[in-house]
Structures are given as C-alpha cells and as structure tokens.
C-alpha positions as CSV (number, residue, x, y, z in Angstrom):
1,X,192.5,141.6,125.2
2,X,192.1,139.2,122.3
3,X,189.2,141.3,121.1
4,X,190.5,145.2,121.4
5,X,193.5,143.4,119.5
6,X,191.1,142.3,116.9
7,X,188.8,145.5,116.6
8,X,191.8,148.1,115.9
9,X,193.4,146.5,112.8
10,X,189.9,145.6,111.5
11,X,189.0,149.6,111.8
12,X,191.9,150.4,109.7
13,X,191.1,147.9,107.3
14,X,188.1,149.0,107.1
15,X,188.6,152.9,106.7
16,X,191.2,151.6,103.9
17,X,188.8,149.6,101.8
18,X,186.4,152.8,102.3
19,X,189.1,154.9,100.8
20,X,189.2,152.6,97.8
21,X,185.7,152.3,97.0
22,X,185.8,156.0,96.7
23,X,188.4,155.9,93.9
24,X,187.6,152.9,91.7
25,X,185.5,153.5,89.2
26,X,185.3,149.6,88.1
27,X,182.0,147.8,88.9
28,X,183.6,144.7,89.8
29,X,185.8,146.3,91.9
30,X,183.6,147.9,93.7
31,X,181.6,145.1,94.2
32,X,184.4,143.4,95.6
33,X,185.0,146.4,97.8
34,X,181.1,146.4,99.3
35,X,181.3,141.9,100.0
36,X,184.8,142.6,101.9
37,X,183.1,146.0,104.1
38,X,180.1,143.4,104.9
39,X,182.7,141.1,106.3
40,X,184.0,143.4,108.1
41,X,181.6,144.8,109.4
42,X,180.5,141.2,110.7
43,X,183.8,140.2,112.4
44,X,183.4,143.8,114.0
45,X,180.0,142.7,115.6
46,X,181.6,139.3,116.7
47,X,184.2,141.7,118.5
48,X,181.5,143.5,120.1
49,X,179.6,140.4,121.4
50,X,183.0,138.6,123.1
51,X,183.5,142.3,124.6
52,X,180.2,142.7,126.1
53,X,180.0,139.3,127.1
54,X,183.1,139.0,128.6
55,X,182.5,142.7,130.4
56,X,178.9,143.2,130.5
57,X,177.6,147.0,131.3
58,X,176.0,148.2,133.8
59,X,172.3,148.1,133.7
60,X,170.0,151.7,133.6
61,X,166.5,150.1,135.6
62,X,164.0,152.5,135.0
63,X,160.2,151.6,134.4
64,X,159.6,150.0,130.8
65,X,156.7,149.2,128.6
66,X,157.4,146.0,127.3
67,X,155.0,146.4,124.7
68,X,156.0,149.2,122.9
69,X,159.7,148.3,123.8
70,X,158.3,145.1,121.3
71,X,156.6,146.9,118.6
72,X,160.1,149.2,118.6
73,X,162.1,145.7,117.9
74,X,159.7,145.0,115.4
75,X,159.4,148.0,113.6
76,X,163.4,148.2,113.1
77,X,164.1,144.5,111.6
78,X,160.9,144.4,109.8
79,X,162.0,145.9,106.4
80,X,165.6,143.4,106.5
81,X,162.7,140.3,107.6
82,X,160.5,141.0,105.1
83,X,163.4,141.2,102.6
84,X,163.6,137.4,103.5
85,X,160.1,136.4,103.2
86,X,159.8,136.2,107.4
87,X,156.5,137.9,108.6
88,X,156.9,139.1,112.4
89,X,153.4,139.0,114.2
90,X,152.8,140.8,117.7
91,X,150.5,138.8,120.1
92,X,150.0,141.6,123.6
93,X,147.7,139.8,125.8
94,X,148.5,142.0,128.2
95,X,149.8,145.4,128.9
96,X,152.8,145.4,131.2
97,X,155.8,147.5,132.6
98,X,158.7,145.9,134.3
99,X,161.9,147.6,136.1
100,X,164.2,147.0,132.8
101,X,167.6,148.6,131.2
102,X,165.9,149.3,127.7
103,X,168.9,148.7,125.7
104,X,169.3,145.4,127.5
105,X,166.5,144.0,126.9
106,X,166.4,145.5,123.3
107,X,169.7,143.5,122.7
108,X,167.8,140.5,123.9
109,X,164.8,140.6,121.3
110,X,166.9,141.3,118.5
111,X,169.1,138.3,119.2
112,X,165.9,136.0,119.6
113,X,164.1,137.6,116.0
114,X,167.5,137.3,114.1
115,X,167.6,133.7,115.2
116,X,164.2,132.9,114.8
117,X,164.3,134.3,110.9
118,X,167.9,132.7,110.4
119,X,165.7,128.9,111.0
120,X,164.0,129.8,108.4
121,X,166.2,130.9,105.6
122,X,163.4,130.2,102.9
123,X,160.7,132.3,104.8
124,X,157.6,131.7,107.8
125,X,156.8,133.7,110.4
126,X,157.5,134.5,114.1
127,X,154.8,135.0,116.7
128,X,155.7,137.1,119.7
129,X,153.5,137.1,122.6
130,X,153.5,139.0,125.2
131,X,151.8,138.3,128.7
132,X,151.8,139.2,132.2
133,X,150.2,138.3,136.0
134,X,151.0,140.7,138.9
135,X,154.3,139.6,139.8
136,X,155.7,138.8,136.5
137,X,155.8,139.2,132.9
138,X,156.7,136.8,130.0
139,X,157.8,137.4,126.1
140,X,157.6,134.3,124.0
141,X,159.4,133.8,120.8
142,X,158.5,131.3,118.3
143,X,158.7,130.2,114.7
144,X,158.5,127.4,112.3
145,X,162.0,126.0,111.5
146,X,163.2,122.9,112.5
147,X,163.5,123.7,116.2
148,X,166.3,122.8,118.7
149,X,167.8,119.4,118.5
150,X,168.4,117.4,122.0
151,X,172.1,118.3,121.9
152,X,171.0,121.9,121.5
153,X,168.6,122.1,123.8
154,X,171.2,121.0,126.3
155,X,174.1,123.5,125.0
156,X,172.4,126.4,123.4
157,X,173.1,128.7,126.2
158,X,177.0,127.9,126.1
159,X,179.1,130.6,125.3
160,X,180.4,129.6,121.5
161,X,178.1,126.8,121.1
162,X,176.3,127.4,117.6
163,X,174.5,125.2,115.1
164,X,175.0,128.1,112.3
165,X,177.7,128.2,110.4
166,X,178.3,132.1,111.0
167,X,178.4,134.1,114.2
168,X,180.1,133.8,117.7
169,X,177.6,131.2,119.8
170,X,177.6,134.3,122.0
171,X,174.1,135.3,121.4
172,X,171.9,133.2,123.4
173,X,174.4,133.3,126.0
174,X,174.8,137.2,126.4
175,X,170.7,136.8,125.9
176,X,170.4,134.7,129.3
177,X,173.1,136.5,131.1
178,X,171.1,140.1,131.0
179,X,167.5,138.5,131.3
180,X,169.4,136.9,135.0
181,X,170.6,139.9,135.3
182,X,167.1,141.5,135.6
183,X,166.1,138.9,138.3
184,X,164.4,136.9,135.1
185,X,165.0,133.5,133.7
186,X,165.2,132.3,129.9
187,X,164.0,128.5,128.6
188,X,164.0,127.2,125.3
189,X,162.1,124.1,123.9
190,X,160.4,123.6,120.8
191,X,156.8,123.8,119.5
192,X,154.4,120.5,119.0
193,X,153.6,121.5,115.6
194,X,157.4,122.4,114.4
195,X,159.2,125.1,115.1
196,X,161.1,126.5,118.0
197,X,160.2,128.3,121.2
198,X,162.1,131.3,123.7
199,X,160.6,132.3,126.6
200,X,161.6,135.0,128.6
201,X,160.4,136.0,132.1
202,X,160.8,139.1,134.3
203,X,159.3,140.2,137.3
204,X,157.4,143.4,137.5
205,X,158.9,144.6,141.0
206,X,162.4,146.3,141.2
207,X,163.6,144.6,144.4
208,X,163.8,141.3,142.8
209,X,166.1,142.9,139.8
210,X,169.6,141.7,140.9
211,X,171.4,145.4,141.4
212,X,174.9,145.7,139.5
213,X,176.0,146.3,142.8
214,X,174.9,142.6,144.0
215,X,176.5,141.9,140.4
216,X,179.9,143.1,141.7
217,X,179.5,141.9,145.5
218,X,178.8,137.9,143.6
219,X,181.8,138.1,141.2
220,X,184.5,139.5,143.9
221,X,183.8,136.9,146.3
222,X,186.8,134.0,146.1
C-alpha cells in the first residue's frame, strides 16, 4: 500500500517536470529539470523493489543457458561500467542450462554487477565465473573493493540493510529470495586478496526448483 501510494504522485510529478523541460529554454533550468527526473526516476526503482519484494511474481521455468543469459547482462551494463572505469570479465568453465525464469535470474545479476561496480567507485574489475557439475550449477561474482565487513556479512541479506548511502537494502534480499526460489542457495564472503565474493548455486534438474505452487501451499499454511 505504502508503495502504490508512493509511485502515483511521483508519475505525475514526473510527467510535470517533463512538461517543463519542454518549455524552458534556460540552460540552468534545464539542467535542474534533468538532476530532479534522475531522482525521480530512482525513488521510482525503490518503489518497484519494495513491490516486488513484498509480492514477488510468479516464476516462467523453462530451460536456460546460463551463459549466454551472462554475456546478455554483460553486454547491457557494459557501456554505463565502462563509463566508470569498471572492466567486467566473463570466466565460462563450463557450458550449462538450468530450469530458470530468465527475467529472474536476470534481475539477480544485474543487482550483483551494480553492486560489485558501486565498491569500487574509482574503477577495477569484476570477474564472473561460471561453472557447473551434473546436478548443479554455480555463478560467482567478485571484485576488488573493500569487501563485506563482519557486520555485513551477518546482515547483508536483510531486507533494508545497506552499507550505501543510496538505494532500498532490498537488493541482495530480493537477490536470495528468487535464487531460493529456484531451489538454489546464495553465500557471500570476501576474497583473500581484497575484494568481495557472490556465489550463486542452482541445480540443473526442474524437480528440485521449488514450484510457485509449493510457494503458495508454504505461505498459506498458519
């Protein structure tokens, strides 16, 4: 409720302000104008996070290559990464498909590269690695910030919990709540040399995906 509250006067605010920028012809104005329609536009994605956290969709499992479900991640935030000196590198020992909702897991990698790149706001890189056995496939995420401290490692994965400054504290949380949702698990940690660590495992056979319908039978038990 609090969110749908939120969205609709911040999507006439925001079709106002794009009214204005049409008609001012001041530079400054405008500039104002385009810093006020970036804030809004991120409040709007802190909508949509408490919404689909608080009612998550129902998953589309279908047969998915997690490689070039990977490369696809990559290939969309590589020109904003590379904007801030972050070089993304794709590591795929092995080939391997998994019973997935694309979008899902899609939501997933983008939340784990836009965190990676925001630990390291002067540039580095991120290595993804991708690797699989017969029952089970993994996706590892790290990069070369600071890593996680030990209070973080213990609350990272509560809703609102954030060591940023900006953004909900949703992310890592709506992260692990569709990578259970696919039968999977997700641990973080931190590497020897520096830097933090995600990884994220899935099994590779659909009867240990847990079913929206076992979703619905869990929550409306009292």
């Amino acid at each position: 409720t609090f969110a749908h509250e939120i969205r609709n006067p911040l999507s006439s605010i925001k079709m106002m302000m794009q009214l204005a920028s049409e008609q001012t012809v001041e530079e400054k104005t405008a500039r104002f104008i385009d810093n006020t329609l970036e804030e809004i536009d991120r409040l709007n994605e802190i909508v949509e996070e408490m919404l689909d956290f608080s009612r998550p969709s129902a998953l589309q499992l279908v047969p998915c290559d997690l490689g070039a479900l990977i490369d696809g991640v990559i290939e969309l935030m590589t020109p904003n990464l590379s904007r801030q000196g972050v070089e993304v590198r794709f590591h795929p020992e092995e080939r391997a498909t998994v019973p997935a909702d694309g979008d899902g897991l899609k939501r997933v990698l983008l939340n784990l590269l836009l965190n990676a790149s925001q630990a390291q706001p002067d540039g580095g890189k991120i290595d993804v690695t991708l690797s699989a056995g017969a029952n089970e496939a993994f996706i590892l995420v790290e990069d070369r910030g600071h890593g996680f401290s030990e209070e973080a490692l213990d609350a990272v994965f509560r809703p609102f919990f954030s060591t940023k400054t900006r953004g909900s504290g949703l992310g890592l949380a709506t992260s692990r709540r569709i990578i259970e949702r696919h039968g999977g698990t997700i641990e973080v940690g931190n590497r020897q040399d520096g830097g933090a660590s995600v990884r994220c495992r899935l099994p590779r056979r659909p009867n240990t995906a847990r079913s929206d319908t076992d979703e619905t039978a869990k929550e409306s038990k009292p």
